[in-house]
C-alpha positions as CSV (number, residue, x, y, z in Angstrom):
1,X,21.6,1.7,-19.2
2,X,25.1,1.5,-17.7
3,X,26.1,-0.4,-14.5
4,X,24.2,1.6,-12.3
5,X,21.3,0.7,-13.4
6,X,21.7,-2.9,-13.8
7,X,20.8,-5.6,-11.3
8,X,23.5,-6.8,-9.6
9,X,22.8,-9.9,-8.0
10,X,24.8,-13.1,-9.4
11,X,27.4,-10.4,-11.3
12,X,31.0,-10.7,-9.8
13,X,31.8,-7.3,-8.1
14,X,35.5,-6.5,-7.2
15,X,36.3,-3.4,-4.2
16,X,38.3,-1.2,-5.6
17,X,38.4,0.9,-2.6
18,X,37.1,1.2,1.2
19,X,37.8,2.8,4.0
20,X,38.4,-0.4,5.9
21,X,42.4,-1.2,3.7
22,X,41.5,-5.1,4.5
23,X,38.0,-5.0,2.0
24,X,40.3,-3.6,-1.0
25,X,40.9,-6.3,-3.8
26,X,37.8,-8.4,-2.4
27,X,35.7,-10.2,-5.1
28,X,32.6,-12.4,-5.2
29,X,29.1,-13.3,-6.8
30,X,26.6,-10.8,-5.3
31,X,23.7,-12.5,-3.8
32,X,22.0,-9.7,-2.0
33,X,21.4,-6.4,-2.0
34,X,20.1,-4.2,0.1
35,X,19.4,-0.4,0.7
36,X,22.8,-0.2,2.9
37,X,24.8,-3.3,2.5
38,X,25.3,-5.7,-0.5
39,X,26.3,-9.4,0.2
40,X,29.0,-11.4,-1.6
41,X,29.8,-15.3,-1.6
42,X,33.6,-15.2,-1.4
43,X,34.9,-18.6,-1.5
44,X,32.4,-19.9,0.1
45,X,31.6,-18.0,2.6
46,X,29.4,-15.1,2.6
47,X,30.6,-11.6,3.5
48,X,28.5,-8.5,4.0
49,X,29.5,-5.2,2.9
50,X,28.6,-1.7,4.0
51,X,27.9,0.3,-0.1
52,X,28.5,3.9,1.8
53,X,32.1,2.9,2.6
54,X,33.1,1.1,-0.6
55,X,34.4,1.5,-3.9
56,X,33.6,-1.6,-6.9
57,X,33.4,-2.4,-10.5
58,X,31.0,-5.1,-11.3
59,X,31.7,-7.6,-13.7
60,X,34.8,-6.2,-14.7
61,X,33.5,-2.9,-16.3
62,X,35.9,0.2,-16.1
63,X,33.0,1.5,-14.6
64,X,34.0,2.4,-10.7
65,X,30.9,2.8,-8.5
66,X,31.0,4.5,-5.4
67,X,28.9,3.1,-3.2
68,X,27.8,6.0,-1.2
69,X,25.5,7.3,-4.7
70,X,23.6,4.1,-4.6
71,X,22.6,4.1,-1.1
72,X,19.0,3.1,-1.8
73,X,16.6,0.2,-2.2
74,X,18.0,-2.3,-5.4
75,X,14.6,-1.4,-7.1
76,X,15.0,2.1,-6.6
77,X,18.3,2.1,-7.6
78,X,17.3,0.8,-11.0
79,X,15.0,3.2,-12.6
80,X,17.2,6.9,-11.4
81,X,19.4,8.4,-13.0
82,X,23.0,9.3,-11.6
83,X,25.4,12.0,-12.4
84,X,28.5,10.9,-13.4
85,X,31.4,12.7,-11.4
């Protein structure tokens, strides 16, 4: 199982890239997920990002996920099987 697969939630995730320049470099502890959106605590406040416009690594793997392939529900997300590009 790779970083796909894994649940997210309390890992560190880090946006590598996004189509909104501000969200590049971000980092926080997930602490939601959803089918669209996943939420970080950053700093202590929590910010809400949209997956479909975002690039991340999580936990520091070299791993980067696009989040426009995991567009679906967290428990979905967990059991498929992705194509690496």
């Amino acid at each position: 199982m790779d970083m796909y697969n894994q649940p997210w939630i309390a890992r560190e995730l880090h946006v590598v890239t996004a189509t909104d320049p501000t969200l590049v470099g971000r980092r926080g502890v997930v602490v939601d997920e959803s089918r669209n959106t996943v939420s970080l605590m950053e700093g202590g406040r929590t910010l809400v990002l949209n997956k479909a416009s975002i690039s991340f690594t999580v936990d520091g793997h070299e791993v980067v996920i696009k989040g426009a392939m995991v567009g679906q529900r967290p428990e979905d997300r967990i059991h498929r099987t992705y194509r690496k590009a």
